[in-house]
C-alpha positions as CSV (number, residue, x, y, z in Angstrom):
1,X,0.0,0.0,0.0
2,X,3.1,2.0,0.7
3,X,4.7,1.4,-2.4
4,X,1.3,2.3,-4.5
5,X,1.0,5.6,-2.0
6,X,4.7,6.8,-3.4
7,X,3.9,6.1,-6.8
8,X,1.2,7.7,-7.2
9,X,3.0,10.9,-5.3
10,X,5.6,10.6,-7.8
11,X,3.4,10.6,-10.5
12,X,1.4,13.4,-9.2
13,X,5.4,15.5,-8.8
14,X,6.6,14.3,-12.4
15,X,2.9,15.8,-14.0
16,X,3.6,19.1,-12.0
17,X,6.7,19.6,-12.7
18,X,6.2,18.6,-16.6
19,X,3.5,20.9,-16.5
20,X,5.0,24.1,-15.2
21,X,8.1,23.0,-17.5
22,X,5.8,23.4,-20.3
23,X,4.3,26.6,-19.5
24,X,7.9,27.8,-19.2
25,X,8.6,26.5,-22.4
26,X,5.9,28.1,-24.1
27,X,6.6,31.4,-22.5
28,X,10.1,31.5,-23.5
29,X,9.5,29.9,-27.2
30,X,10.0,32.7,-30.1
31,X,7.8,30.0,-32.1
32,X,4.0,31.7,-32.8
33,X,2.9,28.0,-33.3
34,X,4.2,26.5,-30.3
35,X,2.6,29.6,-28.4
36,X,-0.8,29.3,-30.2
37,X,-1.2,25.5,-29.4
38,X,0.1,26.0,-26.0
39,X,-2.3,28.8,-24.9
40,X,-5.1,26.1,-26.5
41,X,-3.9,23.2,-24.3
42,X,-3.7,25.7,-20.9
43,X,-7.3,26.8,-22.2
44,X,-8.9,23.3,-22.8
45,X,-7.1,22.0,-19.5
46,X,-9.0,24.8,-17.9
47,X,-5.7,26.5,-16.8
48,X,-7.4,30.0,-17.7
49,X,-4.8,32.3,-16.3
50,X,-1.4,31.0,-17.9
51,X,-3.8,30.7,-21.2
52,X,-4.3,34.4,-21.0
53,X,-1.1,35.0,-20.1
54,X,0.0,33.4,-23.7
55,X,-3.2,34.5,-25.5
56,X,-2.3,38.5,-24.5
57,X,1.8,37.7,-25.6
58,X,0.1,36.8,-28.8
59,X,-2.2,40.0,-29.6
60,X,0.4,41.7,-31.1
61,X,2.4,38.8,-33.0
62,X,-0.8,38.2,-34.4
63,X,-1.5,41.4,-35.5
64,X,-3.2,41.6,-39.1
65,X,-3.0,37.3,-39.9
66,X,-6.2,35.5,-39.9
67,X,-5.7,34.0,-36.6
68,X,-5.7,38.2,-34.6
69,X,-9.4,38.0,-33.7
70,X,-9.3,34.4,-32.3
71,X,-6.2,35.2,-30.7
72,X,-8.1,38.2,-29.1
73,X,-11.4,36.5,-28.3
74,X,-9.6,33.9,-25.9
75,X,-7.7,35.9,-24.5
76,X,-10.8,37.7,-22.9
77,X,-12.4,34.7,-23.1
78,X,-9.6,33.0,-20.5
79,X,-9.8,36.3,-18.6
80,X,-13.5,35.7,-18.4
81,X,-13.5,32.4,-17.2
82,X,-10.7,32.7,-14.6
83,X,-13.0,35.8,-12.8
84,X,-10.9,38.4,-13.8
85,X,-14.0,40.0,-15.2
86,X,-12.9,44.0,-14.9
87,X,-9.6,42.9,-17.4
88,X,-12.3,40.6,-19.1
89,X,-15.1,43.3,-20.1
90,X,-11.9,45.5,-21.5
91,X,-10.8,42.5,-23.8
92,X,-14.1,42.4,-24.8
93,X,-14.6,45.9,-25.9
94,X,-11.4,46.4,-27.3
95,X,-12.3,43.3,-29.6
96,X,-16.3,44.5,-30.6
97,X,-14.1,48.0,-31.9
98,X,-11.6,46.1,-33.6
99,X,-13.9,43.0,-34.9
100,X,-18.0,44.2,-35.1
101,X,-18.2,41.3,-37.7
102,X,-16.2,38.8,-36.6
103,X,-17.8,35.5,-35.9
104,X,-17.1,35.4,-32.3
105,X,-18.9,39.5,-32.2
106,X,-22.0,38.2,-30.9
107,X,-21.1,35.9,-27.9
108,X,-18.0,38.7,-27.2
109,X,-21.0,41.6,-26.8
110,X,-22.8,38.8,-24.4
111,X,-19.6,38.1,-22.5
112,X,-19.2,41.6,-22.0
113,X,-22.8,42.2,-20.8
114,X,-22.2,39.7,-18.1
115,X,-19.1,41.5,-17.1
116,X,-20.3,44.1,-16.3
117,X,-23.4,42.6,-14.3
118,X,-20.6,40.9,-12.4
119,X,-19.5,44.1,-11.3
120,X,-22.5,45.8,-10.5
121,X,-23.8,46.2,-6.6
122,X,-26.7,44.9,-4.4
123,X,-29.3,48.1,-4.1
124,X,-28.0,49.7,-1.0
125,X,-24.4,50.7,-2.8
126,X,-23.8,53.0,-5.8
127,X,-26.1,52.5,-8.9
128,X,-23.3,53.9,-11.0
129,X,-22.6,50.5,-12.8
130,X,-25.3,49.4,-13.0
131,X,-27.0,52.3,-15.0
132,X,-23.8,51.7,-17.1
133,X,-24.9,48.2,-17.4
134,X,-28.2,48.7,-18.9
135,X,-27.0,50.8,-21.4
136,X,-24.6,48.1,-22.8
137,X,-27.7,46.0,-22.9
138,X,-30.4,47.7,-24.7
139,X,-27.9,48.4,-27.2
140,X,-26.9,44.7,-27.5
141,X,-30.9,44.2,-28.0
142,X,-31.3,47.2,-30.5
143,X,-28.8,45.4,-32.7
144,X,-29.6,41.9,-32.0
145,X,-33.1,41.6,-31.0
146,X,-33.1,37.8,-32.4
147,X,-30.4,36.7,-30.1
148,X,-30.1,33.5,-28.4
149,X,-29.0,35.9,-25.7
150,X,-31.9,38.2,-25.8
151,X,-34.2,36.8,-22.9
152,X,-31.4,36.7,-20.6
153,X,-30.6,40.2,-21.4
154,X,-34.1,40.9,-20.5
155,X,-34.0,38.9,-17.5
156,X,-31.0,40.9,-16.8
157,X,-33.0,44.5,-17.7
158,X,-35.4,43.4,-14.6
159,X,-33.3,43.0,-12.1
160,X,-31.3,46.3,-12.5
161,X,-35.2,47.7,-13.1
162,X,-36.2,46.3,-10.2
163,X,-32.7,47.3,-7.9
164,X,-33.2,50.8,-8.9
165,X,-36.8,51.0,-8.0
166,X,-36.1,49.7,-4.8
167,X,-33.0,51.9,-4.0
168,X,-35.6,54.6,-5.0
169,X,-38.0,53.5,-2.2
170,X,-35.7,52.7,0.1
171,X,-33.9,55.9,0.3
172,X,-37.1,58.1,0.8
173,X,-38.2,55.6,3.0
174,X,-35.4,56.3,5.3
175,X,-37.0,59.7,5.8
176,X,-39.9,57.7,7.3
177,X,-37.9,55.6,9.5
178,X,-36.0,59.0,11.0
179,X,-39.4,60.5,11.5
180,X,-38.7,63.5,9.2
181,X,-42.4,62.8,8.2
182,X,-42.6,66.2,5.8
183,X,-39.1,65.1,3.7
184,X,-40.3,61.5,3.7
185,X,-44.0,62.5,2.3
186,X,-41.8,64.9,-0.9
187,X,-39.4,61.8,-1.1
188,X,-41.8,59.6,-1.7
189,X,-43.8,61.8,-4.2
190,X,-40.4,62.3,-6.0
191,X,-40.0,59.0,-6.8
192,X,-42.9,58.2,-8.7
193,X,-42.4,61.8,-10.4
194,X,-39.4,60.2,-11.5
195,X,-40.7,57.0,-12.4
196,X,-44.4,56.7,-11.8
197,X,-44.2,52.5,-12.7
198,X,-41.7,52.0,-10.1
199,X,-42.7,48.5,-8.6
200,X,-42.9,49.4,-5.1
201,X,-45.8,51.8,-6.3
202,X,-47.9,50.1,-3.7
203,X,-45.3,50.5,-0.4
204,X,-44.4,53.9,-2.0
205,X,-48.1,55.7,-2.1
206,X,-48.5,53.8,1.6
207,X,-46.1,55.7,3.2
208,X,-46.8,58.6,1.5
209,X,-49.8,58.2,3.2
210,X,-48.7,57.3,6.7
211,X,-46.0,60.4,6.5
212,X,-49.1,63.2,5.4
213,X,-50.6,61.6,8.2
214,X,-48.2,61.7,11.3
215,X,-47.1,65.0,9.8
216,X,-50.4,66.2,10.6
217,X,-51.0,64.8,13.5
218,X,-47.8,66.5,15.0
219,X,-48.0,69.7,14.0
220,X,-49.3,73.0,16.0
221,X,-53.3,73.0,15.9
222,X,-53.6,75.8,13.5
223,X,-52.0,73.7,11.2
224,X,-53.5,70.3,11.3
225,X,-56.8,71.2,9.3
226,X,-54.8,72.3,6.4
227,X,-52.3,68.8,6.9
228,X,-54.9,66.8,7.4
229,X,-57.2,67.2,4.5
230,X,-53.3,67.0,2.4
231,X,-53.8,63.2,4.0
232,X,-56.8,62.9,2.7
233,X,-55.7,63.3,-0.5
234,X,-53.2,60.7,-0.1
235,X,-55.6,58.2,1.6
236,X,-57.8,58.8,-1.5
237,X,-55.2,58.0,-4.3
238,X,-53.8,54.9,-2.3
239,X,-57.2,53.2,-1.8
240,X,-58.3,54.3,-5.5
241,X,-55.6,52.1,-6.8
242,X,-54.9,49.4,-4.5
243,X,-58.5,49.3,-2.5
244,X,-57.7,45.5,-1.1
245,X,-54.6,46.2,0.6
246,X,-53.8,44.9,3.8
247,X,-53.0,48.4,4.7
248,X,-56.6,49.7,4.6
249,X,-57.5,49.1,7.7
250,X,-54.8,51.3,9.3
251,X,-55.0,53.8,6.6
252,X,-59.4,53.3,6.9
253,X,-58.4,54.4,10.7
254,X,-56.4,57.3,10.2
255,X,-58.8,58.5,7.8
256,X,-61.8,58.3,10.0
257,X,-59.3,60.3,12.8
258,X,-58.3,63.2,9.9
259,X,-62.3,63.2,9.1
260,X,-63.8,64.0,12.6
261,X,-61.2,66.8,13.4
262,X,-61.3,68.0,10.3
263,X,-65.0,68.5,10.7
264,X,-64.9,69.8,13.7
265,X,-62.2,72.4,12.8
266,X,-64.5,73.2,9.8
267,X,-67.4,73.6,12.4
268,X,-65.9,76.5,14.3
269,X,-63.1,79.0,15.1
270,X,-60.0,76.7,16.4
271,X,-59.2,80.1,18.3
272,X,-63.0,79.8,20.6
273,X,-62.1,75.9,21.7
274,X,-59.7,75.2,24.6
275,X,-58.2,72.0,24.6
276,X,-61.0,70.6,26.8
277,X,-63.8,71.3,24.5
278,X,-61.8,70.4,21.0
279,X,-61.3,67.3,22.9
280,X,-64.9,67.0,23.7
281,X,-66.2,68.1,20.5
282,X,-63.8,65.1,19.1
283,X,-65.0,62.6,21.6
284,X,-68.8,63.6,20.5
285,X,-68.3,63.3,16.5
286,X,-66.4,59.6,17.7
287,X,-69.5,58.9,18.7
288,X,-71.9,59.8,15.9
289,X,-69.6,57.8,13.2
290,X,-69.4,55.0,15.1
291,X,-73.2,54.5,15.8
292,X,-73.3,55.3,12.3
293,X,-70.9,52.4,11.6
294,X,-73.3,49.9,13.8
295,X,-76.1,50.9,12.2
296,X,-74.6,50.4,8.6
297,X,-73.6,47.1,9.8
298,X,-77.2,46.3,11.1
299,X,-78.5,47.3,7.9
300,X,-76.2,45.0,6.2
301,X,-76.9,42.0,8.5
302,X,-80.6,42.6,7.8
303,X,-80.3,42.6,4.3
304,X,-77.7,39.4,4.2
305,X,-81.1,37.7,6.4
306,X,-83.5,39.0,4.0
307,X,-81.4,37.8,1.0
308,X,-81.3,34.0,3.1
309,X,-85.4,33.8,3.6
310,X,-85.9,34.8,-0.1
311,X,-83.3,32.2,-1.5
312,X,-85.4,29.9,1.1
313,X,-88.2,30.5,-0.1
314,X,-87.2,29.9,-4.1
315,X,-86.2,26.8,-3.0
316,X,-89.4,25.7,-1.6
317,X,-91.5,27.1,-4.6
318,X,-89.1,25.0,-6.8
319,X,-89.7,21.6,-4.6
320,X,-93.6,22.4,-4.6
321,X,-93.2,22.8,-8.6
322,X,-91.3,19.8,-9.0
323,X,-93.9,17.9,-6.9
324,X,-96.7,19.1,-8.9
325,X,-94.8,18.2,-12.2
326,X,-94.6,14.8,-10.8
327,X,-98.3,14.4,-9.8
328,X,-99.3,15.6,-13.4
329,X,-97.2,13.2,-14.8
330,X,-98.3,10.1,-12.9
331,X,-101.9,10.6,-13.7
């Protein structure tokens, strides 16, 4: 076993050291054969980085034979697939300039797409990349739009979409979170002036919502009237687009809140009521919405009983018309 273990080692030394010998060989060679078909064998052996190494000695040797372009493509290519992916998306670009037509143009303008998505950030860092990124795409799907490539570029489109909308978001919503309720309700506004199909639409006219709201609700008294119908507003263009949101029920709250002071500010002169008696006045028009409410939901209940008998009863006069259709039959 001991004998098989040291053989095996040796075997494993000799293969190193006649593999570094030939990369050394390579490197030193003035042959442009022996360095093409050895920056192929490091390629195909997956040795990407001493194949790049020979494939970049070659650009210029190669310069103006027939070989220059394939010369150039695997040499990004080897880049590529080693992870050196900023030297990589260079290669790449260098070669579209030099080569638009070349056979390899199409998969090198691909390559170079995904380059640069490999070097683009998650939404919380700078945005600079990937808005450089985007651009590299829709001009690879302007020129090829019948690609084999083309749905992954799109895929690729969404995701930078999507991590731009929700740096967007985020970032006014950070106004939000510090309670700065008047630069988080502009913030929020702004983005969807910006981009008014930003995906987080929903979450975005939410807190625009919440921040009129709490704005409102924390300013000086001769203030709020004016801050609370802005809410209003708000409350009215979330629910008219999103009506079944699991937010409504908070937001229905808050509306019902801005609605009874705001009629009871309309109702007299703020400047006439002490605390006590705006507080009363509040406490009163509580109580007239929500007896409302409970008679709205009797009304409802009635009607839902009502709607039961009748469906009853259409059921009976069916069973009594079958019956009879049966009677007149048998006889």
């Amino acid at each position: 076993m001991r004998i098989f273990k040291l053989i095996v080692a040796v075997a494993v030394s000799y293969m190193a050291v006649s593999c570094v010998g030939y990369y050394e060989t390579v490197m030193r060679s003035a042959d442009v054969d022996v360095k093409y078909k050895g920056a192929f064998h490091f390629f195909n052996e997956g040795k990407y980085r001493k194949a790049a190494e020979i494939f970049e000695g070659l650009t210029l040797t190669m310069q103006g034979l027939p070989q220059e372009d394939t010369v150039k493509y695997y040499n990004a290519l080897s880049n590529y697939n080693y992870g050196d992916y900023i030297t990589a998306e260079s290669n790449f670009a260098s070669f579209l300039e030099v080569f638009p037509r070349s056979p390899f143009a199409e998969d090198a303008a691909f390559l170079r797409i995904k380059c640069l998505y490999e070097g683009t950030y998650r939404y919380e860092l700078d945005q600079t990349p990937t808005y450089r990124a985007m651009t590299i795409v829709n001009e690879f799907l302007f020129e090829n739009p019948d690609s084999k490539y083309a749905q992954e570029c799109r895929d690729m489109l969404d995701e930078f979409q999507e991590r731009l909308d929700r740096k967007s978001y985020e970032s006014a919503k950070l106004y939000y979170t510090m309670e700065d309720y008047l630069a988080a309700h502009y913030a929020m506004k702004n983005v969807l002036r910006e981009n008014a199909e930003n995906r987080y639409r929903s979450e975005i006219l939410y807190y625009t919502a919440l921040s009129s709201y709490k704005y409102a609700l924390n300013s000086v008294p001769e203030k709020q009237h004016e801050r609370y119908l802005s809410f209003i507003d708000d409350y009215y263009n979330y629910i008219g687009e999103y009506p079944d949101s699991p937010y409504r029920k908070e937001l229905d709250r808050y509306y019902q809140d801005a609605l009874l002071f705001t009629k009871v500010i309309g109702e007299v002169d703020t400047g006439t009521l002490t605390k006590q008696e705006l507080k009363a006045k509040k406490k009163e028009q509580r109580f007239i919405e929500k007896e409302i409410r409970k008679s709205e939901k009797l009304m409802k209940n009635a009607k839902k009983e009502s709607d039961a008998v009748d469906g009853q009863m259409e059921e009976i006069e069916n069973r009594i018309d079958r019956i009879e259709d049966k009677i007149n039959k048998e006889n």
